[in-house]
DSSP file (Angstrom, degrees, kcal/mol; ACC not computed):
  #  RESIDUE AA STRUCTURE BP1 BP2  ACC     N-H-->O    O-->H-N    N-H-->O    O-->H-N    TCO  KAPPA ALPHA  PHI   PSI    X-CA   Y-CA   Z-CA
    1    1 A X    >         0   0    0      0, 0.0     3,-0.5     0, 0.0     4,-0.4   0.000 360.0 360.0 360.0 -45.3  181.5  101.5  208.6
    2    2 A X  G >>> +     0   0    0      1,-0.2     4,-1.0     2,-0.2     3,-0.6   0.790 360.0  81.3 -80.3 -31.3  182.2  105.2  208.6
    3    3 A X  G 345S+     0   0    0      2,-0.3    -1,-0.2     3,-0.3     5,-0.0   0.662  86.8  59.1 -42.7 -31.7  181.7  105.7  212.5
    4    4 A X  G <45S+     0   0    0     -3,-0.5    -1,-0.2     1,-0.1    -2,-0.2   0.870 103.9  57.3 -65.3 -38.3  185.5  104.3  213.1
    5    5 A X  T <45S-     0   0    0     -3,-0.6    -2,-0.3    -4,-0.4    -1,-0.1   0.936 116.6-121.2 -43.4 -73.8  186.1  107.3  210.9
    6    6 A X  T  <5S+     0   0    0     -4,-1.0    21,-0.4     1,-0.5     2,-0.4   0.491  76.7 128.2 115.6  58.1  184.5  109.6  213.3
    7    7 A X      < -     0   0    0     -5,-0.6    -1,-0.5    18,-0.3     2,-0.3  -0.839  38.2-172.5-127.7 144.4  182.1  110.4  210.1
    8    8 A X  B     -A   24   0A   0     16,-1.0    16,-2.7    -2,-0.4     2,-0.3  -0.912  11.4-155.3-165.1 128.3  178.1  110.1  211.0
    9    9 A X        -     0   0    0     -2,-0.3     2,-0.3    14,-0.2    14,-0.1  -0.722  17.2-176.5 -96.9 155.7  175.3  110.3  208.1
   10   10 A X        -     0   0    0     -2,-0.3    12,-3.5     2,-0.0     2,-0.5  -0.924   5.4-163.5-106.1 148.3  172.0  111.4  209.7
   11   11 A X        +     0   0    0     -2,-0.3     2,-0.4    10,-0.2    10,-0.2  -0.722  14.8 168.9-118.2 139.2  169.0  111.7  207.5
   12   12 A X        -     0   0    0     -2,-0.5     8,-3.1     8,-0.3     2,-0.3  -0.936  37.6-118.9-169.9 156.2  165.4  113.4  207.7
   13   13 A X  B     -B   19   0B   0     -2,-0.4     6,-0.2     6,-0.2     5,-0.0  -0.686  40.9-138.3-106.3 124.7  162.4  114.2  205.2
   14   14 A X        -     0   0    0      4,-2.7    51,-0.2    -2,-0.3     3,-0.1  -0.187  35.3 -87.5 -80.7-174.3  162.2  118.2  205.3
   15   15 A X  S    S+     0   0    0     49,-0.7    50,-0.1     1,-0.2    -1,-0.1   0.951 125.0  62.0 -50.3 -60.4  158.8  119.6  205.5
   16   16 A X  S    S-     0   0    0      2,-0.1    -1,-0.2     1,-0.1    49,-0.0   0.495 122.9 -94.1 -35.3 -34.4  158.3  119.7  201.7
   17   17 A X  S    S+     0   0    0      1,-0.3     2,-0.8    -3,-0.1    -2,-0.1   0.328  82.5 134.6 122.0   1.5  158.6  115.8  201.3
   18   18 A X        -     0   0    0      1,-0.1    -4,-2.7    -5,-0.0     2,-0.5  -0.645  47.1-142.3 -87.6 133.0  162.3  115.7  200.5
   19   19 A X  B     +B   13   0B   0     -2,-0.8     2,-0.4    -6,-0.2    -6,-0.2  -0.622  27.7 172.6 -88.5 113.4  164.9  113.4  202.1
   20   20 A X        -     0   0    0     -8,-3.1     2,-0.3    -2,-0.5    -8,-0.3  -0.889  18.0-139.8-147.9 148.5  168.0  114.8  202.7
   21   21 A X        -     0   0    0     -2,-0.4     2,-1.1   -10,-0.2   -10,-0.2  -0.705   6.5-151.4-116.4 121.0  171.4  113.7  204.5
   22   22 A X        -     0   0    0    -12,-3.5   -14,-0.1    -2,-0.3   -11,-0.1  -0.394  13.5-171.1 -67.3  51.6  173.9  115.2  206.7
   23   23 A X        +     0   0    0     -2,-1.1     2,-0.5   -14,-0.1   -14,-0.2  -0.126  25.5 166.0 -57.7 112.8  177.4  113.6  206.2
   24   24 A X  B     -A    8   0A   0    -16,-2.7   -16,-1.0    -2,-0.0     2,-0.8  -0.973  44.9-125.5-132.5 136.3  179.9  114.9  209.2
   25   25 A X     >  -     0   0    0     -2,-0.5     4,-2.4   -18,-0.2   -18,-0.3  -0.685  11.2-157.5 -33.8  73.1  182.6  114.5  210.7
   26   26 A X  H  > S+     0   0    0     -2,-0.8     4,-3.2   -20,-0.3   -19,-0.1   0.782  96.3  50.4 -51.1 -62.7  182.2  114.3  214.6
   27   27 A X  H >> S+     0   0    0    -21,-0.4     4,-2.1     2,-0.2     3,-0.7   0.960 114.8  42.7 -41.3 -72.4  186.2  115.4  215.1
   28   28 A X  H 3> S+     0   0    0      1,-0.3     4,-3.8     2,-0.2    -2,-0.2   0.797 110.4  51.7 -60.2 -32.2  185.9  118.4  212.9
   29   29 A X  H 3X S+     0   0    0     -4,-2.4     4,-3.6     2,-0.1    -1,-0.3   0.873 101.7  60.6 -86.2 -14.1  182.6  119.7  214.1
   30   30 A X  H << S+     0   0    0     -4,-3.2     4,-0.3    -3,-0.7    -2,-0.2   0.942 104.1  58.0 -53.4 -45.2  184.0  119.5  217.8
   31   31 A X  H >X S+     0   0    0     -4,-2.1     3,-1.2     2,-0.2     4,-0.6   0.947 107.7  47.3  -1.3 -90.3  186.7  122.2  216.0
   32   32 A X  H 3< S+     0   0    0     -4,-3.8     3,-0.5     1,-0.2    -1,-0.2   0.751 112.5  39.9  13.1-107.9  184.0  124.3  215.2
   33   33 A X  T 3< S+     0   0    0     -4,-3.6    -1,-0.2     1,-0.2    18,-0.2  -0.045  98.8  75.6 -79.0  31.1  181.9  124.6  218.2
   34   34 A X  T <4 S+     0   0    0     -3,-1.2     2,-0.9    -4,-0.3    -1,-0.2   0.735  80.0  85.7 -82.8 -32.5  185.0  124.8  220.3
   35   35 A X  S  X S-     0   0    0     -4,-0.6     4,-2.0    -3,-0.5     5,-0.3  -0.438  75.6-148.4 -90.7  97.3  185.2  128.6  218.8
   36   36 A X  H  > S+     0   0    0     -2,-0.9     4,-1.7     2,-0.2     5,-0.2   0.823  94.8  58.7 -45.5 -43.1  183.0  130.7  221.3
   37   37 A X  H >> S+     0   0    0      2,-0.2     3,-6.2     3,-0.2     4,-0.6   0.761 103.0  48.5 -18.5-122.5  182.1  133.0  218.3
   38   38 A X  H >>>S+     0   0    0      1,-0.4     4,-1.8     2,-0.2     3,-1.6   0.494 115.7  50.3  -7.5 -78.9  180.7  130.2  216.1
   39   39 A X  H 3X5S+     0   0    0     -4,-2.0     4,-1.1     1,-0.3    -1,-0.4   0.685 109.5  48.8 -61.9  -5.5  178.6  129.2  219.6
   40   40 A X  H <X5S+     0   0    0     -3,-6.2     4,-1.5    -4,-1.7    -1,-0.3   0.774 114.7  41.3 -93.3   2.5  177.4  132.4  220.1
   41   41 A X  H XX5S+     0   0    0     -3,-1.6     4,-0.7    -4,-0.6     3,-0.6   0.975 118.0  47.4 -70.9 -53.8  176.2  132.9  216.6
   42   42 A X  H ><>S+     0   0    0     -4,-1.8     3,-1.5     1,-0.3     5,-1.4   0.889 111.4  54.1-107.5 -52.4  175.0  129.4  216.7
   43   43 A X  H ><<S+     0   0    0     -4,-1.1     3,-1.8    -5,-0.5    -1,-0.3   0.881 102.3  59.3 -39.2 -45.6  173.3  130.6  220.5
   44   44 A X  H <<5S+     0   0    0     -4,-1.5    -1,-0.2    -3,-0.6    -2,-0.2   0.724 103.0  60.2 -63.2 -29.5  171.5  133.5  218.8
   45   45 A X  T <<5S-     0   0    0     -3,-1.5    -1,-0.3    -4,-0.7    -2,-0.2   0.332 125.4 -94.2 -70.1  -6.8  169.9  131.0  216.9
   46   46 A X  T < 5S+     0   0    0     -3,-1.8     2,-2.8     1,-0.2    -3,-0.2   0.305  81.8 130.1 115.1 -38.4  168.3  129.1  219.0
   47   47 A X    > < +     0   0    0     -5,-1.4     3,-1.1     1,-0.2    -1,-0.2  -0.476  18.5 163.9 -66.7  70.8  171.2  126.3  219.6
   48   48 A X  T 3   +     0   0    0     -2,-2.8    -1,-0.2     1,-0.2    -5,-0.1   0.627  69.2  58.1 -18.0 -39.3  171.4  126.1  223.1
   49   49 A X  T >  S+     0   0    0      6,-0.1     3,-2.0     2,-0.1    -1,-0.2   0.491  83.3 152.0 -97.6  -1.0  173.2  122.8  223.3
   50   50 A X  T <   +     0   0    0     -3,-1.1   -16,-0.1     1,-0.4   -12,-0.0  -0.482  66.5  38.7 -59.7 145.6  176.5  124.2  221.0
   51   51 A X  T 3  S+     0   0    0    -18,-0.2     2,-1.4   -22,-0.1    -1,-0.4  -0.848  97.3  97.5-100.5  28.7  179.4  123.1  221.4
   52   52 A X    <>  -     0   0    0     -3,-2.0     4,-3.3     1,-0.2     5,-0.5  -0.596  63.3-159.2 -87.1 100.0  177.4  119.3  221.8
   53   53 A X  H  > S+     0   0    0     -2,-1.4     4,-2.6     1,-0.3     5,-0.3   0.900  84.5  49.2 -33.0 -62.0  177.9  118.3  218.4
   54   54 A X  H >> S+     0   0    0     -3,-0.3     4,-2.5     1,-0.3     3,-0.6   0.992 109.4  52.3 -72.7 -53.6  175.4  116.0  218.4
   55   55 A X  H 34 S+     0   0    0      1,-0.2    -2,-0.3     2,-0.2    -1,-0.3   0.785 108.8  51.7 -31.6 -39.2  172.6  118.4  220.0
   56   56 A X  H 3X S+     0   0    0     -4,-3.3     4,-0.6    -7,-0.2    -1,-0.2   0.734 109.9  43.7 -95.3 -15.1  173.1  120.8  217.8
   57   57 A X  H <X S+     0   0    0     -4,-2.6     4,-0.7    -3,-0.6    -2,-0.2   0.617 109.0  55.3-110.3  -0.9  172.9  118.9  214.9
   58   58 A X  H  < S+     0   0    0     -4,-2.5     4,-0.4    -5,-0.3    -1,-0.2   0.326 115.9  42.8 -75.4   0.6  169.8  117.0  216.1
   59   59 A X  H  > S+     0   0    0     -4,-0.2     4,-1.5    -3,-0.2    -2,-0.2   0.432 111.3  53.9-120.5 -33.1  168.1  120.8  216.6
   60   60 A X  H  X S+     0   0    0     -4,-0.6     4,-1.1     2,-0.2    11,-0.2   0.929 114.0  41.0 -78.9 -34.7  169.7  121.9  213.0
   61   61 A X  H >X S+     0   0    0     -4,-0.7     4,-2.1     2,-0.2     3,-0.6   0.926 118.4  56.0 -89.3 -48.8  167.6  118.3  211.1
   62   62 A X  H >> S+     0   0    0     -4,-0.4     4,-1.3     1,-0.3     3,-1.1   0.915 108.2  43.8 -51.5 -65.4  164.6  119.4  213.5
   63   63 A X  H 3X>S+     0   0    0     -4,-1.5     4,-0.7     1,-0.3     5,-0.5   0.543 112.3  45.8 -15.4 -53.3  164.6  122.3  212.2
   64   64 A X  H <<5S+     0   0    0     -4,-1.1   -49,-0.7    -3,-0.6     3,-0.4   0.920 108.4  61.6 -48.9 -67.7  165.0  121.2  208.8
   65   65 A X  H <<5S+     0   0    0     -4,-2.1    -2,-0.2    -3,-1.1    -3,-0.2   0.633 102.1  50.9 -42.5 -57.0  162.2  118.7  209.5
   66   66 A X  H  <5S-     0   0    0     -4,-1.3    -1,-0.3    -5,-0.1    -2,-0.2   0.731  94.0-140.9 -62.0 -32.9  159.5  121.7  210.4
   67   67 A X  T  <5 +     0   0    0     -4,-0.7     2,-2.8    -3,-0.4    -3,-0.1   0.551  53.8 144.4  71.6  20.0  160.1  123.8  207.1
   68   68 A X  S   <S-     0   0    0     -5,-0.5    -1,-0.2     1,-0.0    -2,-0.1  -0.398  83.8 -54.7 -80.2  90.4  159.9  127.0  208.9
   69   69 A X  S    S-     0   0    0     -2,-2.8     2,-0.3    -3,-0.1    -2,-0.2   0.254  71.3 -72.8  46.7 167.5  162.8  128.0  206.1
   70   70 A X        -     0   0    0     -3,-0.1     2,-0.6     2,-0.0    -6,-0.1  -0.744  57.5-123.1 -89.0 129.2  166.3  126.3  205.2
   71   71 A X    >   -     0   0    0     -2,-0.3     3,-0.8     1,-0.2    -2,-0.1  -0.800  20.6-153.4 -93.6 123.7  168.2  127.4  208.4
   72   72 A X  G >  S+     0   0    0     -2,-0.6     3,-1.3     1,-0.2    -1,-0.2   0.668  82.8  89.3 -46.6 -41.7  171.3  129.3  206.7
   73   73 A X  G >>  +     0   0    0      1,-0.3     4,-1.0     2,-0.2     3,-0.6   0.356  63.8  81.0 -77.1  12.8  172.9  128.5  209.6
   74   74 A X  G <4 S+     0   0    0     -3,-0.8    -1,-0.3     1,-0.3     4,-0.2   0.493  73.7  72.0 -77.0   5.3  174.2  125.1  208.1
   75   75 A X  G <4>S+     0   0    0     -3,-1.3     5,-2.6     2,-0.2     4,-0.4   0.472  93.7  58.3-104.2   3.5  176.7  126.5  206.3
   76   76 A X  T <45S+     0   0    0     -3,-0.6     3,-0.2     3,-0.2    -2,-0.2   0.837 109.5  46.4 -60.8 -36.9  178.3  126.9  209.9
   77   77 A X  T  <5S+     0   0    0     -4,-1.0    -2,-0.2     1,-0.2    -1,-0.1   0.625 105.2  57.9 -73.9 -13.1  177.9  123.4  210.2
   78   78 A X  T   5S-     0   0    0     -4,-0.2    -1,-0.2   -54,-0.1    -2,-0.1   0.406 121.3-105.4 -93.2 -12.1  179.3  122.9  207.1
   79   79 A X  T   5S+     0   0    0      1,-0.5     2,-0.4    -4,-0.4    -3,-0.2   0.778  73.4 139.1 101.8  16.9  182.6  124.8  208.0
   80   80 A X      < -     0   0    0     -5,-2.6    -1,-0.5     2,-0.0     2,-0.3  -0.765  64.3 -95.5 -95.4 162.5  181.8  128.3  205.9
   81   81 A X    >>  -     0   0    0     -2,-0.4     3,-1.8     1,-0.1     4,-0.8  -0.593  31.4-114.1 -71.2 120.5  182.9  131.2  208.2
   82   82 A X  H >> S+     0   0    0      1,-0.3     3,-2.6    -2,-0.3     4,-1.5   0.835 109.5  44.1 -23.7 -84.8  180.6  133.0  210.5
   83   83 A X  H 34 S+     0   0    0      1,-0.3    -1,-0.3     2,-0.2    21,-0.0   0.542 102.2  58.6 -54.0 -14.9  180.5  135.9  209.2
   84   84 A X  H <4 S+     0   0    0     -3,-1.8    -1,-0.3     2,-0.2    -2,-0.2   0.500 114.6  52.4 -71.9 -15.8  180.2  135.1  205.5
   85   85 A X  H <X S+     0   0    0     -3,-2.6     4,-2.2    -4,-0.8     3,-0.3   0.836 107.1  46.7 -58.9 -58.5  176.9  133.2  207.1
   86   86 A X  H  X S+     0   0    0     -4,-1.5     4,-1.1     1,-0.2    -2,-0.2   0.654 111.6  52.4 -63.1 -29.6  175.8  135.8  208.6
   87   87 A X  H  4 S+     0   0    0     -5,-0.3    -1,-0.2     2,-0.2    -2,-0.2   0.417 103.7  54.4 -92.3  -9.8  176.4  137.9  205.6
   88   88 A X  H >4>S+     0   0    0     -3,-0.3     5,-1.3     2,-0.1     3,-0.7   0.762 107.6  55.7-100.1 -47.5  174.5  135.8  203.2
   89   89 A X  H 3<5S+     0   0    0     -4,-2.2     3,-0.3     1,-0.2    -2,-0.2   0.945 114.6  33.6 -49.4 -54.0  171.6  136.0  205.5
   90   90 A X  T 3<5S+     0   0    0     -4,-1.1    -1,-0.2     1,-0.3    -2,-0.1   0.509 116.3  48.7 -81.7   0.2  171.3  139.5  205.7
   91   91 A X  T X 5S-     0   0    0     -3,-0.7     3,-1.5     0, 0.0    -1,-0.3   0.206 113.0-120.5-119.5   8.6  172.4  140.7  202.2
   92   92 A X  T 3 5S-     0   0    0     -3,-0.3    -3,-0.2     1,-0.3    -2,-0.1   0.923  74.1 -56.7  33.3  52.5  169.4  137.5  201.0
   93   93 A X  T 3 <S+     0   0    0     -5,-1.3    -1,-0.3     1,-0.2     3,-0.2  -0.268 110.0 133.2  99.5 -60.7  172.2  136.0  199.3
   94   94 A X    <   +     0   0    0     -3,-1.5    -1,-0.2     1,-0.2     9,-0.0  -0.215  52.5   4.1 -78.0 149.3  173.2  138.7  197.2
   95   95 A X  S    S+     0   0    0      1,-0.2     2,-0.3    -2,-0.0    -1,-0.2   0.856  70.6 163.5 -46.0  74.6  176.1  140.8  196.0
   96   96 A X        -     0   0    0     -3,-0.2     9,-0.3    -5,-0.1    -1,-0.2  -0.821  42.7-122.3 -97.0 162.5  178.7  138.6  197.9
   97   97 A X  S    S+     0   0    0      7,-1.5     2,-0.3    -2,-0.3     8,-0.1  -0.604  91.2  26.7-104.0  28.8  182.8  139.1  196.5
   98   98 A X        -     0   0    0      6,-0.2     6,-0.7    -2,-0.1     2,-0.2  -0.616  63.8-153.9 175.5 153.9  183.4  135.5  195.6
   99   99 A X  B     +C  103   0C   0     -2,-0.3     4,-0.2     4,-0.1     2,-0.1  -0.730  48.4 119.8-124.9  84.0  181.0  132.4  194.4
  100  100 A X  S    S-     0   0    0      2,-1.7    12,-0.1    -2,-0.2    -2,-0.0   0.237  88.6 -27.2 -89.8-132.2  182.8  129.0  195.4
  101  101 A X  S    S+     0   0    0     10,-0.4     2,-0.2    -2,-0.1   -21,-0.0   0.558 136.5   9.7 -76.5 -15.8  181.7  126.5  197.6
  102  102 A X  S    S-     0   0    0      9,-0.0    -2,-1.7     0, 0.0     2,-0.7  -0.744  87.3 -86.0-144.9-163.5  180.0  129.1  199.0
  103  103 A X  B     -C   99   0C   0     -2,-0.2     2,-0.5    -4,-0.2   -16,-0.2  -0.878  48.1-170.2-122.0  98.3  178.8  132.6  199.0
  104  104 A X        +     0   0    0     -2,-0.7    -7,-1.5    -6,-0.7    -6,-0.2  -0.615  25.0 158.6 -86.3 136.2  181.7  135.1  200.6
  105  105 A X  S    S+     0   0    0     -2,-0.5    -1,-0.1    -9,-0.3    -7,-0.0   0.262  71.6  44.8-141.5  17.7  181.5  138.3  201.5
  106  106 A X  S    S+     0   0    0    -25,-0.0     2,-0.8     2,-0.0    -2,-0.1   0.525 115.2  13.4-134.1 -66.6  183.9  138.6  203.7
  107  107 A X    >>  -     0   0    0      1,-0.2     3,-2.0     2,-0.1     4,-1.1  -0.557  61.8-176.5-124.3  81.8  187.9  137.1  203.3
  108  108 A X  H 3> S+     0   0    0     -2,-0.8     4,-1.9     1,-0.2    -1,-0.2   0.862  84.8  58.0 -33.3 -64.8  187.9  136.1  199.0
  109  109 A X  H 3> S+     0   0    0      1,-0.2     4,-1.3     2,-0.2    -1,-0.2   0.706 105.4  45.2 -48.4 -28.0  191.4  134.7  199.5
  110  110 A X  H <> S+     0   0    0     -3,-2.0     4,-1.2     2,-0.2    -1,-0.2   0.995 114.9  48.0 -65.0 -71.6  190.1  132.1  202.3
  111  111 A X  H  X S+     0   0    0     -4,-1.1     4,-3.9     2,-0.2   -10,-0.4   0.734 111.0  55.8 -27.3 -60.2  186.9  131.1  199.9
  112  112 A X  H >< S+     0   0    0     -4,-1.9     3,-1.6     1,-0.2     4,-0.4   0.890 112.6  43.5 -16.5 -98.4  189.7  130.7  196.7
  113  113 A X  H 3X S+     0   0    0     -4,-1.3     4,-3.0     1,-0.3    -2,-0.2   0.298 112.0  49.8  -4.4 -64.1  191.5  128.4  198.7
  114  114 A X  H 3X S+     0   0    0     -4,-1.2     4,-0.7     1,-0.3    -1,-0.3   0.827 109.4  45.9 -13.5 -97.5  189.2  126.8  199.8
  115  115 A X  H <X S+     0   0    0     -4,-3.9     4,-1.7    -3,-1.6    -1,-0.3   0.576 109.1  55.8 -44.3 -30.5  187.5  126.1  197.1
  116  116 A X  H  > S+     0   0    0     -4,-0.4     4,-3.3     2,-0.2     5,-0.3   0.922 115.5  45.1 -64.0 -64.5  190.8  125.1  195.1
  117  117 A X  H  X S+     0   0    0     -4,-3.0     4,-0.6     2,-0.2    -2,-0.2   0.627 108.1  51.6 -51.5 -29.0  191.3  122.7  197.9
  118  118 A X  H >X S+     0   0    0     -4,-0.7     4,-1.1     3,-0.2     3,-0.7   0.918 115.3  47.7 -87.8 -75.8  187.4  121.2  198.2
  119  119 A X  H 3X S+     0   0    0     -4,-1.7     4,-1.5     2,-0.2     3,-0.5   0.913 108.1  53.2 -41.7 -63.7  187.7  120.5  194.3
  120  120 A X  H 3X S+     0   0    0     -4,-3.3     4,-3.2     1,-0.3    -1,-0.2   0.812 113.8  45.1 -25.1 -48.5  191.4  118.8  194.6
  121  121 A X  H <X S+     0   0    0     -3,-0.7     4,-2.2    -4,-0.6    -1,-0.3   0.957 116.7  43.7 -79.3 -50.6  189.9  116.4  197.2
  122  122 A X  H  X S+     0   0    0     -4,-1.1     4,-1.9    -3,-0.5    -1,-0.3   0.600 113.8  46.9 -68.9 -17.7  186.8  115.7  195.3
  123  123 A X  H  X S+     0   0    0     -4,-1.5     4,-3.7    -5,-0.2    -1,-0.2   0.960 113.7  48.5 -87.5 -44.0  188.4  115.2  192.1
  124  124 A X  H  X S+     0   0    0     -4,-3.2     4,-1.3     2,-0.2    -2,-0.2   0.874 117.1  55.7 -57.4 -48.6  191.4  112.7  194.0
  125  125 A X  H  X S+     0   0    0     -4,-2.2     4,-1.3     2,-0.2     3,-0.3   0.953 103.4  43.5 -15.6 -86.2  188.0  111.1  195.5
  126  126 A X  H >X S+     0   0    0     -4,-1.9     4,-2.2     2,-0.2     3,-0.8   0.898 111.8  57.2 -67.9 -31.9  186.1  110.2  192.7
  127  127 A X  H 3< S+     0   0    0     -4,-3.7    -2,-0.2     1,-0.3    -1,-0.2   0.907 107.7  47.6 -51.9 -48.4  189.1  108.8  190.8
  128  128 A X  H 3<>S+     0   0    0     -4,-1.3     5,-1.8    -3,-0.3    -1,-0.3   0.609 110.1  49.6 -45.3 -19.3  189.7  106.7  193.2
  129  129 A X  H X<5S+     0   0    0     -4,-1.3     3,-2.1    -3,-0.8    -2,-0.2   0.958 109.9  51.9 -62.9 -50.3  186.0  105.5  193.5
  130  130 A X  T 3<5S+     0   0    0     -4,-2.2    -1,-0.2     1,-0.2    -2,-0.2   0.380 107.5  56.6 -77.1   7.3  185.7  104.9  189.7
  131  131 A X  T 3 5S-     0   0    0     -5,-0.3    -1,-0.2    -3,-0.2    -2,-0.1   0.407 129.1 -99.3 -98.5 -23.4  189.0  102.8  190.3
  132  132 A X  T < 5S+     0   0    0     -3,-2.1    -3,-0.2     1,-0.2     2,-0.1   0.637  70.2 148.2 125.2 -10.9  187.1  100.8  192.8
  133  133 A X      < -     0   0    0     -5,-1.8     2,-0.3    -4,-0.1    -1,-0.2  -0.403  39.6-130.2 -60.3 143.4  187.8  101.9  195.6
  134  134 A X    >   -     0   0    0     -2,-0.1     3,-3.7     1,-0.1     5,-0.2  -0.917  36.4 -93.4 -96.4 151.7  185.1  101.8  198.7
  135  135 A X  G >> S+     0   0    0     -2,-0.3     4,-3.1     1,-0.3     3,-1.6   0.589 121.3  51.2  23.1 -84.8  184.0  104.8  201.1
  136  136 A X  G 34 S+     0   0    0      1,-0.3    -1,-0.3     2,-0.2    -3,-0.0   0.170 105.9  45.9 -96.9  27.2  186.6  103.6  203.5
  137  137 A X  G <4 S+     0   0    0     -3,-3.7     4,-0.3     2,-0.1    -1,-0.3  -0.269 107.1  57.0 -90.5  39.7  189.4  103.3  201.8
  138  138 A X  T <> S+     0   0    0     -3,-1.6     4,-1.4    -4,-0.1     5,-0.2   0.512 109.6  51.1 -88.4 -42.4  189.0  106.5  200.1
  139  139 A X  H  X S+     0   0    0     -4,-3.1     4,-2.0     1,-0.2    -3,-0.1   0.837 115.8  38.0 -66.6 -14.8  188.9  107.7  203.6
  140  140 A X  H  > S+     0   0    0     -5,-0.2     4,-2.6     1,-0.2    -1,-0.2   0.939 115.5  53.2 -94.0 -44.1  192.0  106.0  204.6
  141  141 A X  H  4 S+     0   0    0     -4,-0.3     4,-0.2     2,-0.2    -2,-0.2   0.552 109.5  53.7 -32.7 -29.2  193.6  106.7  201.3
  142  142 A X  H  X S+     0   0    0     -4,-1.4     4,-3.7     2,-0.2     3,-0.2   0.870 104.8  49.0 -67.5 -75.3  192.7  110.3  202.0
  143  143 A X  H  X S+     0   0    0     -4,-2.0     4,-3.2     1,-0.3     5,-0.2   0.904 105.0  57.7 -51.3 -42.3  194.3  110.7  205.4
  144  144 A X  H  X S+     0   0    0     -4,-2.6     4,-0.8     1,-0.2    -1,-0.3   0.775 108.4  48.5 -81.0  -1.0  197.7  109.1  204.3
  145  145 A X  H  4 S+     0   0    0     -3,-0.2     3,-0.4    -4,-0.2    -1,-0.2   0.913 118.2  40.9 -61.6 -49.9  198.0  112.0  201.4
  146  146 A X  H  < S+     0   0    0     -4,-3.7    -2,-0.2     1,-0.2    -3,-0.1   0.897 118.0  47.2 -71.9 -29.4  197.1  114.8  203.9
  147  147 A X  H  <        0   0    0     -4,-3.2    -1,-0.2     1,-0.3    -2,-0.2   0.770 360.0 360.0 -77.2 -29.9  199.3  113.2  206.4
  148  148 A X     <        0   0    0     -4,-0.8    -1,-0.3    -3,-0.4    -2,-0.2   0.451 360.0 360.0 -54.2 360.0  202.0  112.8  203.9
């Protein structure tokens, strides 16, 4: 149902015994790894196959899979900013300049935003769900606001 979307769930049991599921966007993570940054951070890592969307995020759920740590570098995949990735890693998390959707240490005004924007959409979401709505026409419902 969501695959005409260009949205794909993939799913995998981490090391620890927990199931947990990737929801993306196929369109948006071509974005991404289009940005030669973002694939060579993603390179340094181990991701060979960036920008193939789908490689990289069958190597990010292996990964996952093994438990050798929660690879940080999903919040690239999740559309946080390299360097705030990068920054999170090295600092273990700690005394980042904004708390949103994520942990910034690098451009607070972006993060805001962001985050202001991320809420908006989830709150306009679930109202429509608790209205009745399914998945995919929230997603279609979705597009003609932004498109508006």
């Amino acid at each position: 149902e969501f695959a005409k979307h260009g949205i794909i769930a993939r799913s995998v049991k981490s090391s620890d015994g927990v199931n947990l599921v990737l929801v993306y966007n196929v369109c948006l993570q071509r974005e991404i790894f289009a940005d030669d940054f973002v694939c060579d951070y993603l390179r340094n890592k181990g991701y060979y196959e960036c920008p193939d969307v789908s490689k990289t995020i069958s190597r990010l759920l292996c990964r996952i899979k093994k438990g050798s740590g929660f690879p940080h570098e999903i919040g690239i995949i999740l559309g946080y900013p390299v360097p705030d990735v990068a920054a999170f890693e090295k600092h273990e998390g700690q005394g980042c300049k904004y708390c949103g959707c994520w942990e910034s240490y690098t451009d607070v005004e972006h993060a805001r935003n962001c985050t202001c924007r991320y809420k908006n959409c989830s709150h306009i979401c679930k109202k429509w769900f608790d209205e009745g709505y399914s998945l995919s026409q929230i997603i279609e419902k979705y597009k003609a606001v932004e498109a508006a």
